[in-house]
Each structure stands twice: as C-alpha cells, then as structure tokens.
GUVEX-631195 format. One record per atom (N, C-alpha, C): residue in one letter; atom name; x, y, z. Coordinates in Angstrom, 2 decimals. Each point is the difference from the previous one (the first is absolute). Example, Ala and Ser with C-alpha at 12.3 -4.5 7.8 and 13.67 -1.06 7.14 Angstrom:
<sites>
+------+------+---------+---------+---------+
! resn ! name !      px !      py !      pz !
+------+------+---------+---------+---------+
!    A !    N !   13.19 !   -5.69 !    7.80 !
!    A !   CA !   -0.89 !    1.19 !    0.00 !
!    A !    C !    0.90 !    1.20 !    0.00 !
!    S !    N !   -0.35 !    1.05 !   -0.72 !
!    S !   CA !    0.82 !    1.19 !    0.06 !
!    S !    C !   -0.77 !    1.09 !    0.73 !
+------+------+---------+---------+---------+
</sites>
This chain:
<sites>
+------+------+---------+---------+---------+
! resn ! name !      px !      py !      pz !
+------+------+---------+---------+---------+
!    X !    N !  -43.42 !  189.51 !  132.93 !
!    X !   CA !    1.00 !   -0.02 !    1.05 !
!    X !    C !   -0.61 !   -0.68 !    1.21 !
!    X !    N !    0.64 !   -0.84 !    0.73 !
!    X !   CA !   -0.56 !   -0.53 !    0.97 !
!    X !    C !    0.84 !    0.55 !    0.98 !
!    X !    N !   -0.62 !    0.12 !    1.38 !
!    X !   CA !    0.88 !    0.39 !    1.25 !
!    X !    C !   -0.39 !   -1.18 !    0.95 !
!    X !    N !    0.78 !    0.01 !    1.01 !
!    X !   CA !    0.00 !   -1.09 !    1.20 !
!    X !    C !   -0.40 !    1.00 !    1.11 !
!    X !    N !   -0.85 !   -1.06 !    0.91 !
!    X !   CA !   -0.54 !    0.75 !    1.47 !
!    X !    C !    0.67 !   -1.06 !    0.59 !
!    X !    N !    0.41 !    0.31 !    1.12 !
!    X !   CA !    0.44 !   -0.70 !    1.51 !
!    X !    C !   -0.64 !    0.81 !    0.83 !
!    X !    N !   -0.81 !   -0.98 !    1.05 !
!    X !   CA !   -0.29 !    0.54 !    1.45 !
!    X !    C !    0.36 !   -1.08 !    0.76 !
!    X !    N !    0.67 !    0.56 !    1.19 !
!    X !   CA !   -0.43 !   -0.57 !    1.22 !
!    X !    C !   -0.12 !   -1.54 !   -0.15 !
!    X !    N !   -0.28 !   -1.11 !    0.26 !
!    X !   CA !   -0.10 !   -1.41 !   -0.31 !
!    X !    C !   -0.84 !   -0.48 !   -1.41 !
!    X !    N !   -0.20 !   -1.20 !   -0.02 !
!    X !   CA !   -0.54 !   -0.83 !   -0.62 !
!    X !    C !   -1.77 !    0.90 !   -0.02 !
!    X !    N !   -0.71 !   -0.26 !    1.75 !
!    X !   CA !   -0.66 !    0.40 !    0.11 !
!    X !    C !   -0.96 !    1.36 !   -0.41 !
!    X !    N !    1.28 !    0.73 !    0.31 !
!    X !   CA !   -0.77 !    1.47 !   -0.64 !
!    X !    C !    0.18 !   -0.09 !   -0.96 !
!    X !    N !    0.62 !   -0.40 !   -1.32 !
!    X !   CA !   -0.14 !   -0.19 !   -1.05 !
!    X !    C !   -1.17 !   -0.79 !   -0.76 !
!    X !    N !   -0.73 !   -0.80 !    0.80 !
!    X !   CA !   -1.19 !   -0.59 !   -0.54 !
!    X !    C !   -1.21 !    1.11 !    0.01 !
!    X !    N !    0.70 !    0.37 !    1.33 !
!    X !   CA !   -1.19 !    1.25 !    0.12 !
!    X !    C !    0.01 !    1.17 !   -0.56 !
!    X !    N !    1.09 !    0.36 !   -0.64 !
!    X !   CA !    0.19 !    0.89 !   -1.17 !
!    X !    C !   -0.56 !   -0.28 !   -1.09 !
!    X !    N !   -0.15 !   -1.34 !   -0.32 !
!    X !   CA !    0.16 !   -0.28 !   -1.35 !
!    X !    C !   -1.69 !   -0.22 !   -0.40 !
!    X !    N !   -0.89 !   -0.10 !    1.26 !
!    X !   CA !   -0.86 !   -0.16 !   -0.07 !
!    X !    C !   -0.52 !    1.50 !   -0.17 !
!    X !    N !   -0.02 !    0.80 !    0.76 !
!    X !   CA !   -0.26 !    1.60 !    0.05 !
!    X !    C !    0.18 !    0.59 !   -1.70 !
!    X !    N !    1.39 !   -0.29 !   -0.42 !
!    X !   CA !   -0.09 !    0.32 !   -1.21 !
!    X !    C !   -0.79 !   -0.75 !   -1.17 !
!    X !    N !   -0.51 !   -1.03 !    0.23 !
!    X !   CA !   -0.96 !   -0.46 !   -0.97 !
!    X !    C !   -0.58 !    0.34 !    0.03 !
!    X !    N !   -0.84 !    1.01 !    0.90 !
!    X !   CA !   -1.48 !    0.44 !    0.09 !
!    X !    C !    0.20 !    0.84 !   -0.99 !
!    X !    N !    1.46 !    0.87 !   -0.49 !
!    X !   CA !    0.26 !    1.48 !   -0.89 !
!    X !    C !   -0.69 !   -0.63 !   -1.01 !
!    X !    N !   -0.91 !    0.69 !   -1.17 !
!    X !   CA !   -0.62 !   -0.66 !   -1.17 !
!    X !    C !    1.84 !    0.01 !   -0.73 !
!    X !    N !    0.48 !    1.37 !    0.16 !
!    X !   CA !    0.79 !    0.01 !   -1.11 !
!    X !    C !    1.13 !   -0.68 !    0.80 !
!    X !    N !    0.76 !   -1.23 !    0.65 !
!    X !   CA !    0.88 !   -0.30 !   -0.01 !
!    X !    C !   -0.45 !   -1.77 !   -0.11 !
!    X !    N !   -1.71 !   -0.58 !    0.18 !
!    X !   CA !   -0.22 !   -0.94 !   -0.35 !
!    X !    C !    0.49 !   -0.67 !   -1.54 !
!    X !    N !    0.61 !   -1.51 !    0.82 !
!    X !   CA !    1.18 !   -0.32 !   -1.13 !
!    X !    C !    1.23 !    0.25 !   -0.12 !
!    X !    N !    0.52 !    1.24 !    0.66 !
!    X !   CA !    1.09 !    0.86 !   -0.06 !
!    X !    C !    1.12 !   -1.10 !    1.15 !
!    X !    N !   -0.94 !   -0.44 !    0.89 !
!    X !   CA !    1.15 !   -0.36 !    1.30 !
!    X !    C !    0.28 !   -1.22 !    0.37 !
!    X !    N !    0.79 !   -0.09 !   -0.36 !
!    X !   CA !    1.02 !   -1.62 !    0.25 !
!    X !    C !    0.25 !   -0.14 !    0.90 !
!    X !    N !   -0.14 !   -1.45 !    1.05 !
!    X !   CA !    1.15 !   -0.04 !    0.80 !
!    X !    C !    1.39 !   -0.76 !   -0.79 !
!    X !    N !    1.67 !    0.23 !    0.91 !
!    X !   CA !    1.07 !   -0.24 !   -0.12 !
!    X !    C !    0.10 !   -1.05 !    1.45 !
!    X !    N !    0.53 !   -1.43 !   -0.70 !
!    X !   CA !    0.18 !   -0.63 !    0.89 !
!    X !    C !    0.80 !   -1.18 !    0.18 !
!    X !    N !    0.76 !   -0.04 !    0.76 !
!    X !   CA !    1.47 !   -0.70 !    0.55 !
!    X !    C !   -0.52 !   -1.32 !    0.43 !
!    X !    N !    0.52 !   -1.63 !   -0.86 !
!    X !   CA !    0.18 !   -0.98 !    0.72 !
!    X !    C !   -0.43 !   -0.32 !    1.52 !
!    X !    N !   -0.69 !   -0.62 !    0.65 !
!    X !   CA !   -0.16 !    0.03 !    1.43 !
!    X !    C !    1.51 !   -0.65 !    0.07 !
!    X !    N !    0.58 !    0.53 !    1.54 !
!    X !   CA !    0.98 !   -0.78 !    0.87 !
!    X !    C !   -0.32 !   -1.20 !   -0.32 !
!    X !    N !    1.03 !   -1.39 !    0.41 !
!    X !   CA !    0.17 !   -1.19 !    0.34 !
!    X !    C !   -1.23 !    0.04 !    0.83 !
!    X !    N !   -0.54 !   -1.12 !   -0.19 !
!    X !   CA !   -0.73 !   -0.66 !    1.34 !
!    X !    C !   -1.42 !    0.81 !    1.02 !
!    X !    N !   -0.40 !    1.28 !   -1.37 !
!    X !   CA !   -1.03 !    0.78 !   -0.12 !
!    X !    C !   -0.80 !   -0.29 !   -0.87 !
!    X !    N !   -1.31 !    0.38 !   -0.12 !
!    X !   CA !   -0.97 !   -0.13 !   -1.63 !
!    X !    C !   -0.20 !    1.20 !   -0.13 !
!    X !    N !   -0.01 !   -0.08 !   -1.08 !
!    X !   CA !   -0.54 !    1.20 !   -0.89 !
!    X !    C !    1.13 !    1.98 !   -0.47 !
!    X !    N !   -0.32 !   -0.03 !   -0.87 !
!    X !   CA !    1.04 !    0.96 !   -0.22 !
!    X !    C !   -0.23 !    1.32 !    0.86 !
!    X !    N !    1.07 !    0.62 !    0.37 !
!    X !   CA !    0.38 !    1.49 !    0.61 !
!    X !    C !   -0.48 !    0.65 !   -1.31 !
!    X !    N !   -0.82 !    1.06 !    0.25 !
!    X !   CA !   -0.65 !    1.34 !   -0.24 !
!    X !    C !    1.14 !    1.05 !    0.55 !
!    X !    N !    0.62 !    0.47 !   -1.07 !
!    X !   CA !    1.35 !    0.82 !   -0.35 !
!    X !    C !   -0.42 !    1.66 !   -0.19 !
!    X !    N !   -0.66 !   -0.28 !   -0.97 !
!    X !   CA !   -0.20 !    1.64 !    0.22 !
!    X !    C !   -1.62 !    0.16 !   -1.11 !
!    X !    N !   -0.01 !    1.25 !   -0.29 !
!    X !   CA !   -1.00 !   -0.15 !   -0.99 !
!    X !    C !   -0.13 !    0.82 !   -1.72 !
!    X !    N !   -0.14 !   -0.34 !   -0.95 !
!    X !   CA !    0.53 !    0.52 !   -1.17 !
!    X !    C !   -1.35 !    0.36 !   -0.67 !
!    X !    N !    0.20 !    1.62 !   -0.39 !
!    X !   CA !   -1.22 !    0.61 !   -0.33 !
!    X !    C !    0.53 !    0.59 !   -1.22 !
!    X !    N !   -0.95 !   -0.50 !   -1.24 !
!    X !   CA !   -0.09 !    1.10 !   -1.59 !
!    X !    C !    0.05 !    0.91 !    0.24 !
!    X !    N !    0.42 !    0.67 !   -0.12 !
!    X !   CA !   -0.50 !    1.46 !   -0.20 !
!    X !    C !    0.29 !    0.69 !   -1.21 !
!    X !    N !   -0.64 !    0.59 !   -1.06 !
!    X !   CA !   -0.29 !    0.21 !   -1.15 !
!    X !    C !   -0.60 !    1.76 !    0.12 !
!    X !    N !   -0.57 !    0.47 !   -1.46 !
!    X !   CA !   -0.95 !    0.68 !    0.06 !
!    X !    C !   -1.06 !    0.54 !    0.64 !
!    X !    N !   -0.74 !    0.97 !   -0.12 !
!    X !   CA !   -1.53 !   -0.11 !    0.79 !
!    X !    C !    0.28 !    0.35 !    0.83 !
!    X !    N !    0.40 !    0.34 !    1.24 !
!    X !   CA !   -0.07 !   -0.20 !    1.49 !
!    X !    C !    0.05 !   -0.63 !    0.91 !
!    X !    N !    1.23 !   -0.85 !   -0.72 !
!    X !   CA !    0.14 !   -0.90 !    0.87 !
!    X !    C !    0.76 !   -0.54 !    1.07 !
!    X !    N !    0.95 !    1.34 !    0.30 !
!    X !   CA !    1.29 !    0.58 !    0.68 !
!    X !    C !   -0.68 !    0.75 !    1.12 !
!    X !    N !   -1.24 !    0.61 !   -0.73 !
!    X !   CA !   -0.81 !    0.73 !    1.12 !
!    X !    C !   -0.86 !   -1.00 !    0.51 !
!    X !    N !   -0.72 !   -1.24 !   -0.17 !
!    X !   CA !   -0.48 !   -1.13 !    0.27 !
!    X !    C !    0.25 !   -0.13 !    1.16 !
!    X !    N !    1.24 !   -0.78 !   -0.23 !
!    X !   CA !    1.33 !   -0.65 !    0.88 !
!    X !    C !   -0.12 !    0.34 !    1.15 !
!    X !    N !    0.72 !    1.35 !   -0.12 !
!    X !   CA !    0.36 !    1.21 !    1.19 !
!    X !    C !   -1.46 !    0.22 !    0.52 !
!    X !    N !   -0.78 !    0.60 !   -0.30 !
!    X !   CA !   -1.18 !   -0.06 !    0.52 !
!    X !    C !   -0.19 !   -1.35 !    1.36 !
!    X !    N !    0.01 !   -1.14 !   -0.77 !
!    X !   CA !   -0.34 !   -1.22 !    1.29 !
!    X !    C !    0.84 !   -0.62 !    0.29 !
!    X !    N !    1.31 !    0.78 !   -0.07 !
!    X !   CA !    1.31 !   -0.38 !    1.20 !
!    X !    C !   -0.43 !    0.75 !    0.91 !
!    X !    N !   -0.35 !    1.57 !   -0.07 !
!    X !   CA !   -0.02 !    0.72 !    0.78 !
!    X !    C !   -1.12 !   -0.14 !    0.81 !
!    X !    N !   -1.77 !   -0.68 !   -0.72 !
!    X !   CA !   -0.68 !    0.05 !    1.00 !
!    X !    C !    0.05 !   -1.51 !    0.82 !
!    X !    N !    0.67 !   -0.89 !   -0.54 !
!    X !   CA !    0.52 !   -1.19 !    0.95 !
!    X !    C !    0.60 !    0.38 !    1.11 !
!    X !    N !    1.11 !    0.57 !   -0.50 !
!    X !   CA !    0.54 !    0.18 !    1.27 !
!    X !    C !   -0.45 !    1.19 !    0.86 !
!    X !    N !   -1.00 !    0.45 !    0.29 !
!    X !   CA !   -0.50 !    1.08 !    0.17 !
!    X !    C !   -0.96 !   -0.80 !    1.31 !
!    X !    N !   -0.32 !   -1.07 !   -0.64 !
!    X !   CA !   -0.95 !   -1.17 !    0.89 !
!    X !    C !    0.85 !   -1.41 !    0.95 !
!    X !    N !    1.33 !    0.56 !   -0.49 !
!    X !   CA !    0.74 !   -1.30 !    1.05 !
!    X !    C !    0.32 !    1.01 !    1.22 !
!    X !    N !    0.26 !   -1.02 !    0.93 !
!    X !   CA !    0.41 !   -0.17 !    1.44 !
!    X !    C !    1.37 !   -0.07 !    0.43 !
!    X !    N !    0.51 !    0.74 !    0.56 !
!    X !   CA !    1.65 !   -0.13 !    0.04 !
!    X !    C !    1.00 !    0.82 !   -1.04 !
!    X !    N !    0.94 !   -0.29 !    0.01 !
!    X !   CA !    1.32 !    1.06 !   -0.83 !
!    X !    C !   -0.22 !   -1.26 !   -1.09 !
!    X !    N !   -0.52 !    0.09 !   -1.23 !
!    X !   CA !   -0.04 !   -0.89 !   -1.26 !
!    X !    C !    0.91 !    0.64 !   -0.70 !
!    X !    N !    0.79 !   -0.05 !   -1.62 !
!    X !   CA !    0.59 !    0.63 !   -0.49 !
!    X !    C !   -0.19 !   -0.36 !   -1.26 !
!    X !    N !   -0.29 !    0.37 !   -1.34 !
!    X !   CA !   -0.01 !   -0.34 !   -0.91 !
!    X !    C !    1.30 !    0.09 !   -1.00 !
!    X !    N !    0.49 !   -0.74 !   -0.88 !
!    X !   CA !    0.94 !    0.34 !   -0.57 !
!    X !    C !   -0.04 !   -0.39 !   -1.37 !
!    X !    N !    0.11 !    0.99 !   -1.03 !
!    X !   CA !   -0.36 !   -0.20 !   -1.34 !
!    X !    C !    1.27 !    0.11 !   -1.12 !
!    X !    N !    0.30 !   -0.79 !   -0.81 !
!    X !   CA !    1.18 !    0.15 !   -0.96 !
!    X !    C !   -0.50 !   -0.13 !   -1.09 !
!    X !    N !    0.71 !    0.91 !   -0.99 !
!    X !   CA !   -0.38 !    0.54 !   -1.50 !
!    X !    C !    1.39 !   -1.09 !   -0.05 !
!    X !    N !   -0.14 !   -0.63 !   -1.44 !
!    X !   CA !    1.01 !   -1.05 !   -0.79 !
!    X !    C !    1.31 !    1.11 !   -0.35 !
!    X !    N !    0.13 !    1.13 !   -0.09 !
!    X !   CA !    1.18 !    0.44 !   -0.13 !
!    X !    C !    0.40 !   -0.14 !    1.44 !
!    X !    N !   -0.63 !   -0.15 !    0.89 !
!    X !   CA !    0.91 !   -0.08 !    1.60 !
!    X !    C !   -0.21 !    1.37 !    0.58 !
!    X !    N !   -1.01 !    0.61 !   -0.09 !
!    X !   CA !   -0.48 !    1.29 !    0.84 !
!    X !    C !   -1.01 !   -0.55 !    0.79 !
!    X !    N !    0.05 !    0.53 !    1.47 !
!    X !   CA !   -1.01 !   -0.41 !    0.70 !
!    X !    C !   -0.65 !    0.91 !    0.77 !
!    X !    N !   -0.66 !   -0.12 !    0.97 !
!    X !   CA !   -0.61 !    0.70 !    1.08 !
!    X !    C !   -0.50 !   -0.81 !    0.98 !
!    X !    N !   -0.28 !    0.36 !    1.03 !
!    X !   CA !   -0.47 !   -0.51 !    1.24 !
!    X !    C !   -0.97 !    0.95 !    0.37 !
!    X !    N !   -1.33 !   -0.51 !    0.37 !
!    X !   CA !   -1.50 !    0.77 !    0.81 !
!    X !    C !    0.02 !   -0.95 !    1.43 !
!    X !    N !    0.00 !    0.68 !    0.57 !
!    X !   CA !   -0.62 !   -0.50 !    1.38 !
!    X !    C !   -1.63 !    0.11 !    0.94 !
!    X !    N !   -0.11 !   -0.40 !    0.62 !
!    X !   CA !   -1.70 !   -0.09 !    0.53 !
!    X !    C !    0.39 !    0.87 !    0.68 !
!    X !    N !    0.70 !    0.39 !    0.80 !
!    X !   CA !    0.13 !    1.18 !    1.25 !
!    X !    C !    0.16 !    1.56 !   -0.71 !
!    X !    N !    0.60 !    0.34 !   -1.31 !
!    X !   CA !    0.23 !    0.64 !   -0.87 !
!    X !    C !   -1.49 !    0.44 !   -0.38 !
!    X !    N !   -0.73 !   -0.84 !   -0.56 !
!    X !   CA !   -1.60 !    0.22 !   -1.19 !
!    X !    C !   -1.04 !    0.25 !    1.40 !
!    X !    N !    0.28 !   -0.53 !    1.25 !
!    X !   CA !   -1.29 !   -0.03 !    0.54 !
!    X !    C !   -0.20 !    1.51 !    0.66 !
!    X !    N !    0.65 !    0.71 !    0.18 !
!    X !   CA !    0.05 !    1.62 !    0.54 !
!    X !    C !   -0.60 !    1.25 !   -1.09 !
!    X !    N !    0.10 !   -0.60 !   -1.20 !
!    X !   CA !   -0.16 !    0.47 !   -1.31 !
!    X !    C !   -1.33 !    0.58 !   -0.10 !
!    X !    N !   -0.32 !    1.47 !   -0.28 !
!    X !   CA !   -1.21 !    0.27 !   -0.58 !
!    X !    C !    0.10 !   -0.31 !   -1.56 !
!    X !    N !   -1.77 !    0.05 !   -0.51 !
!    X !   CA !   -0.11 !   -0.32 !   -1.61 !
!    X !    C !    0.99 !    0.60 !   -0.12 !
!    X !    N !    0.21 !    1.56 !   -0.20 !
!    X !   CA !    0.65 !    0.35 !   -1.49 !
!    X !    C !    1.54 !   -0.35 !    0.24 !
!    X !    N !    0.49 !   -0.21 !    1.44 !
!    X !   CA !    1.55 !   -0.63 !   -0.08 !
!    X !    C !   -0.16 !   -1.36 !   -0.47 !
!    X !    N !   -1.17 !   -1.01 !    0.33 !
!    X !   CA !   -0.33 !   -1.11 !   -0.58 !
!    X !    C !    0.39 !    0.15 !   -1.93 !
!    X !    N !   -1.31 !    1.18 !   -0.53 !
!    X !   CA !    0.64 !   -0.12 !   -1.28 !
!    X !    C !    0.67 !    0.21 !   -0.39 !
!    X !    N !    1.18 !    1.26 !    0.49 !
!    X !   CA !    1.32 !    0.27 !   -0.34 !
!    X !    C !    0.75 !   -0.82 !    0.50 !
!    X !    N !    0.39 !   -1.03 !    0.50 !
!    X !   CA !    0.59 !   -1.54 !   -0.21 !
!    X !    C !   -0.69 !   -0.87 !   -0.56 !
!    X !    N !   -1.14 !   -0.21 !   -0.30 !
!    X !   CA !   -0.11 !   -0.81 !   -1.42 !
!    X !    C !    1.03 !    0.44 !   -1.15 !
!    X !    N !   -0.29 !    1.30 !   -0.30 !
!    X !   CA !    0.42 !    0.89 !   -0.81 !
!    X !    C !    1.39 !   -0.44 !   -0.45 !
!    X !    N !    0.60 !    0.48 !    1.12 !
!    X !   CA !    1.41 !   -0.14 !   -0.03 !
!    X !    C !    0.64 !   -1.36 !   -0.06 !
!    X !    N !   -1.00 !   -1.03 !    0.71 !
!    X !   CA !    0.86 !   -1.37 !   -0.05 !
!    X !    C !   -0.55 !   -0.91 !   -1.49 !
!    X !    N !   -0.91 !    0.74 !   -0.85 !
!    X !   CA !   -0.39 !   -0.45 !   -1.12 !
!    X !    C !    0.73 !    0.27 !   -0.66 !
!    X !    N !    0.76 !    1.32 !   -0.25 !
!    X !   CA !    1.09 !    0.36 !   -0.40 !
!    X !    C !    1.64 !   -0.51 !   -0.09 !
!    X !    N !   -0.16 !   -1.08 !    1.36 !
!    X !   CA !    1.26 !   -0.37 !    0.27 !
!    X !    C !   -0.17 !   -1.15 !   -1.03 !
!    X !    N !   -1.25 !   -0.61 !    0.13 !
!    X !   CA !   -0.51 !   -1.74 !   -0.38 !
!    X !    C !    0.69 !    0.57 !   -1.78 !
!    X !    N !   -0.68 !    0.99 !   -0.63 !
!    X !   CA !   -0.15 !   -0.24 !   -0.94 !
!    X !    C !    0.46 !    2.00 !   -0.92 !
!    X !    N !    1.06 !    0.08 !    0.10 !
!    X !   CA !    0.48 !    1.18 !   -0.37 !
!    X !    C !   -0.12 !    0.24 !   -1.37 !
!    X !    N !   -0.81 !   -0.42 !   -0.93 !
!    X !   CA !    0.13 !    0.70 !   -1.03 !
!    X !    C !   -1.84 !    0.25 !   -0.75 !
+------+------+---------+---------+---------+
</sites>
C-alpha cells in the first residue's frame, strides 16, 4: 500500500524527504510525486511524497519521522497523510512539539494504526 505525504511547500517536502531517508526501514520506500513545471519555469513541482509501506514496521517507521521532523521545524508546519482508500489525517508541528515521550509514543501508536489498520 502506498500513502501520500503533503507538507507545507515544495520546500519542506525536500526536507522531509530527506529526514526520512535516514529511516533504515523506509530507505527505498519514498518517492517523490511530481507535477509538470508551469509555462516558462524549469524543472518539475514536487507535489507531495509517496511512501511503501508494507510489513515490518513500517507504519511505525513513517510515523516515527513525521513526528520527529516535525518536532524540529519552526513555525505552524502541518503534515498530511492519505491511505489509497481516501482516509487521511493531519499532524501538525505545534501539536508534536508540547508532547512528552510516552504521548510521543501513544501517537506513533495510534497514527500507525491509522497508516495501516490491519
């Protein structure tokens, strides 16, 4: 099953996408999605970002370094994640950064659950 990430611009999305490569278990896993540039621009728009997610732990992966990304941005960031049946969720940086561990792991928990319910 693959899901889609959107953040925030082009930008924070590079910088997502980089954070999550460091995961051993989502290396390989993360695609970017990307739109034609405008007329009279180079290079293509960075759309969103498309992550495997499979077996193993890899729902807990995910969630794990959405949450400590945005845990490390600056400003109201928002993450937004869609499962291919069209269920989603939204994490925000202002949301994760108040968070002790164990509310930290009980939203891994729970949003691993959302990624990947069965």
């Amino acid at each position: 099953m693959d899901v889609s990430i959107t953040a925030g611009d082009a930008e924070a999305l590079r910088g997502l996408r980089t954070w999550l490569a460091e995961e051993a278990a989502l290396r390989g896993r993360v695609t970017a999605r990307e739109s034609p540039p405008p007329e009279g621009t180079l290079g293509p728009l960075l759309e969103a970002l498309v992550v495997a997610v499979g077996p193993g732990g890899v729902a807990v992966a995910l969630v794990t370094g959405l949450v400590s990304w945005l845990r490390q941005q600056r400003g109201d960031l928002t993450v937004r994640v869609e499962r291919p049946d069209g269920g989603s969720f939204e994490l925000s940086a202002q949301r994760v950064k108040g968070l002790d561990m164990a509310a930290v792991r009980a939203e891994v928990e729970r949003l691993s659950d959302e990624i990947d319910p069965g």
